[in-house]
N, C-alpha and C positions, 0 to 999 in steps of 0.2 A: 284671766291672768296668763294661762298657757299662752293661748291666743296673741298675747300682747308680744309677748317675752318673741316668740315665733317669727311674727312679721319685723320686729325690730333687728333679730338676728340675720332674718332673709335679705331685710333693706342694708344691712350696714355689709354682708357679703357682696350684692351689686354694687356697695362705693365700691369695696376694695378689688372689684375684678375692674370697673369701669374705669378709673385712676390705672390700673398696670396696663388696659390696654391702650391707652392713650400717653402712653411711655414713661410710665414708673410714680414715683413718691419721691417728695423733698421735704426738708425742711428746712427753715433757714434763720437766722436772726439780721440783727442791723447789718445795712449796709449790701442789699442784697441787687445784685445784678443779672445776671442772663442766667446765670449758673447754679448762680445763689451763693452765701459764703461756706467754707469750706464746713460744713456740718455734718448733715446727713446727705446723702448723694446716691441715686437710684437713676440709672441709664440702661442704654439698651447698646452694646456696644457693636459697631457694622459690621465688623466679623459676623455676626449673628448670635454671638455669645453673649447670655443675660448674664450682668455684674453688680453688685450691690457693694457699693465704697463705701466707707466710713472716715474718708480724711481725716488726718493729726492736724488740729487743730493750735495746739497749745506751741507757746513763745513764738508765734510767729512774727516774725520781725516788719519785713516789707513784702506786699503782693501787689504786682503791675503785671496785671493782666490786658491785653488788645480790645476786648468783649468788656471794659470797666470805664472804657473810655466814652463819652455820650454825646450825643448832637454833632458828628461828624459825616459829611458823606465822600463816598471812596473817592482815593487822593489825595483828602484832605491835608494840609499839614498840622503837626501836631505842636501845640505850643503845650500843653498839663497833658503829665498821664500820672491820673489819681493813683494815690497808694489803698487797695483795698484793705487792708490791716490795718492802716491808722491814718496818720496823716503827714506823711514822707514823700511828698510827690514830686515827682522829676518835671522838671519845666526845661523851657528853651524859649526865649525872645527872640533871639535872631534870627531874618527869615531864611537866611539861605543856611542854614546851620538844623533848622527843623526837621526828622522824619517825614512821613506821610503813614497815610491813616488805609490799609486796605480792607475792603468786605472779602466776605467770602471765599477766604484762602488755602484754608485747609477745615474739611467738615461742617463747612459751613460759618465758621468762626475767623473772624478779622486778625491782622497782626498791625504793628508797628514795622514801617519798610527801613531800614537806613542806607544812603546810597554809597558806603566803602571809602566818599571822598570827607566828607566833613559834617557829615551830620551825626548830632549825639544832641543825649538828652542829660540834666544833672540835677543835682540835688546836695545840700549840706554834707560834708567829708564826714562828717562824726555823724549823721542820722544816717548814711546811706549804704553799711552795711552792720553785721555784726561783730566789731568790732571787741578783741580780749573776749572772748568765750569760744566755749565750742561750735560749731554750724553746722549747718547743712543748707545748698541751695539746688534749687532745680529751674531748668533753663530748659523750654521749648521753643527753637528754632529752627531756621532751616538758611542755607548760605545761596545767591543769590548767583555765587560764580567761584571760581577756584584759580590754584595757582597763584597764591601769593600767601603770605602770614597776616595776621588781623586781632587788632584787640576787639572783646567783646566789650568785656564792665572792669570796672576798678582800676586801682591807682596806686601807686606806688613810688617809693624812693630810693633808686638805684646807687645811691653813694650815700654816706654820712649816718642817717638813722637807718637802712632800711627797713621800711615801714612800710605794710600795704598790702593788696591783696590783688590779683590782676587774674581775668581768666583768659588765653589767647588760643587761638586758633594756628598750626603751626603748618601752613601746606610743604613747606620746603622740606619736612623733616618726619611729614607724615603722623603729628602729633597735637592732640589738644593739651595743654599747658595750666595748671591752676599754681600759679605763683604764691608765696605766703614768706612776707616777712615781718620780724621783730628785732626791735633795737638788741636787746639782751642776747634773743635766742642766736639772731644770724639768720638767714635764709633757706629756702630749699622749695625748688619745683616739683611739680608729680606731674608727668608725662604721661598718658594715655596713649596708644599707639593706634590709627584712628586714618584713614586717607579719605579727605573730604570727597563731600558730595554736594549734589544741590538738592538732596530730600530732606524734608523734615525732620526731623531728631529729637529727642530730650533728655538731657543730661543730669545727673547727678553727683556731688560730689559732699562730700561726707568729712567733718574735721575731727576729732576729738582725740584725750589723753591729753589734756593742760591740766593739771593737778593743783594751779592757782599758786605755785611759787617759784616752781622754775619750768622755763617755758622749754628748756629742751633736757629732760632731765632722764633720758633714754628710759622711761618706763613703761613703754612698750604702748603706746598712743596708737593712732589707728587713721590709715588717712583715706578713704575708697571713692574711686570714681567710677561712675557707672554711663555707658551712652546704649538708652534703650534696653535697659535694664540690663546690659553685660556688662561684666566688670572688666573696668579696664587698669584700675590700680588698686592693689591691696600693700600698704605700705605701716610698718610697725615702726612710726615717728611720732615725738610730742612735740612736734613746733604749731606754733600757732600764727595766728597774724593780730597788727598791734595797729593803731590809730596812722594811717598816715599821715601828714602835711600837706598842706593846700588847702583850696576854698569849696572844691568842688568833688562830689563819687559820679563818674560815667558811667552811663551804660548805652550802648550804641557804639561803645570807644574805649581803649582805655591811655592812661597816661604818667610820663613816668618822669619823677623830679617837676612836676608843675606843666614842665612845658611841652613834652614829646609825646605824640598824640599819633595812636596805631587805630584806624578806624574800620568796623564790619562793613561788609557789603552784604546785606540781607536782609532775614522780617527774623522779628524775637513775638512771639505768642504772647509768652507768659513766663515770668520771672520770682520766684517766691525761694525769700532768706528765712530759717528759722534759728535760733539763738539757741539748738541743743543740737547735738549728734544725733542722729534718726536712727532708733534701730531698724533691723528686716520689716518687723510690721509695722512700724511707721513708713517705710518707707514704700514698701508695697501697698501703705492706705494710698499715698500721695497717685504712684505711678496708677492705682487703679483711675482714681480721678483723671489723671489725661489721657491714659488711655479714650476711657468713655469719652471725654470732651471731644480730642481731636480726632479719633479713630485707627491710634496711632497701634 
């Protein structure tokens, strides 16, 4: 019985060395791709620093990830990029209107290219962000050239309801922009101060204090943006943002009243909305994860 108990212990020691040397432990549930979905997560980060992630998991809205995309080879243009959370996928039929699909871009992992003139990708206005709640999104990208203003994602309406949610890129002014309106509440931007580049990046930006009756009700909300994990806004507001109008949420672009359409030039990684406000350690689960993914 010694004997037994002994070998059994020695054998299941050599899994657990042979597994980290061949770079780490996962686990994963449905829907599992390159990465796996965001569960348990065990990398070896380039730096040369070993990291053990535990991504926040819970309310996650939508995940369009570059590596979720399948049966593409580099160039490719993209007509579906699947929602890994559920089933919110952004399409594009039109061919000159379509990104392209690149390998190997950064750490070895693909992006989504968009060319700054007219290409965007879309999806249902009312599934394509989270809309009336708190949020949080994170955006790994990188800009392809500079000198000009650029929408990323979302849409908005600049008279009448303002309604919507927009994130833009600001070169003229030296600032990234998260726009947020509501009929009731009124509007308000958070500026980031931020002089692009063409490196890779990943952004965070953080909503909360809606207290579910009045959307700007000064009770002292919370609104943080972060690029690479610095913080570039810490703002004590309770505005939210509320349903826009129209048919379509961009991302690739964004647009405003239906028809004015401010477009990126560059590759988006990976795009993941959650429907809560992320504390510190969520949000340090998240960045642990791309750090290790991309090497960032």
């Amino acid at each position: 019985m010694w004997r037994e108990r002994f070998m059994t212990a020695a054998i299941c020691g050599l899994c657990v060395a042979a597994m980290i040397a061949i770079g780490g432990v996962r686990t994963s549930t449905s829907r599992d791709g390159d990465t796996g979905v965001l569960t348990k997560y065990f990398s070896t980060y380039t730096a040369g620093v070993s990291e053990t992630c535990y991504p926040e998991t819970g309310d996650l809205h939508t995940w369009w990830k570059a590596d979720g995309i399948g049966a593409l080879n580099d160039g490719d243009p993209v007509a579906t990029w699947p929602d890994d959370a559920g089933s919110v996928d952004l399409t594009q039929s039109t061919a000159d209107y379509k990104p392209t699909w690149q390998t190997n871009e950064l750490n070895s992992k693909p992006c989504v290219r968009f060319d700054g003139t007219d290409d965007v990708m879309t999806c249902a206005m009312a599934d394509g962000f989270p809309w009336d709640s708190d949020f949080t999104f994170y955006l790994v990208f990188r800009l392809s050239t500079t000198g000009s203003d650029w929408g990323v994602f979302g849409a908005a309406n600049a008279g009448g309801g303002y309604d919507g949610m927009t994130l833009t890129i600001l070169d003229s002014t030296n600032k990234i922009e998260v726009w947020l309106g509501d009929a009731m509440a009124g509007v308000y931007s958070y500026e980031g101060t931020w002089t692009p580049d063409t490196s890779a990046h990943y952004l965070t930006f953080v909503s909360d204090g809606y207290d579910g009756m009045d959307m700007a009700d000064g009770a002292g909300g919370t609104k943080l943006m972060y690029l690479d994990q610095s913080n570039l806004v810490s703002n004590a507001e309770d505005y939210r943002t509320s349903l826009a109008s129209g048919d379509y949420f961009p991302v690739g672009a964004t647009v405003m009243n239906g028809s004015t359409w401010s477009y990126f030039p560059g590759d988006i990684f990976e795009l993941l909305a959650f429907d809560k406000a992320h504390s510190t350690a969520e949000r340090e689960s998240i960045w642990c994860y791309i750090r290790t993914k991309y090497g960032l």
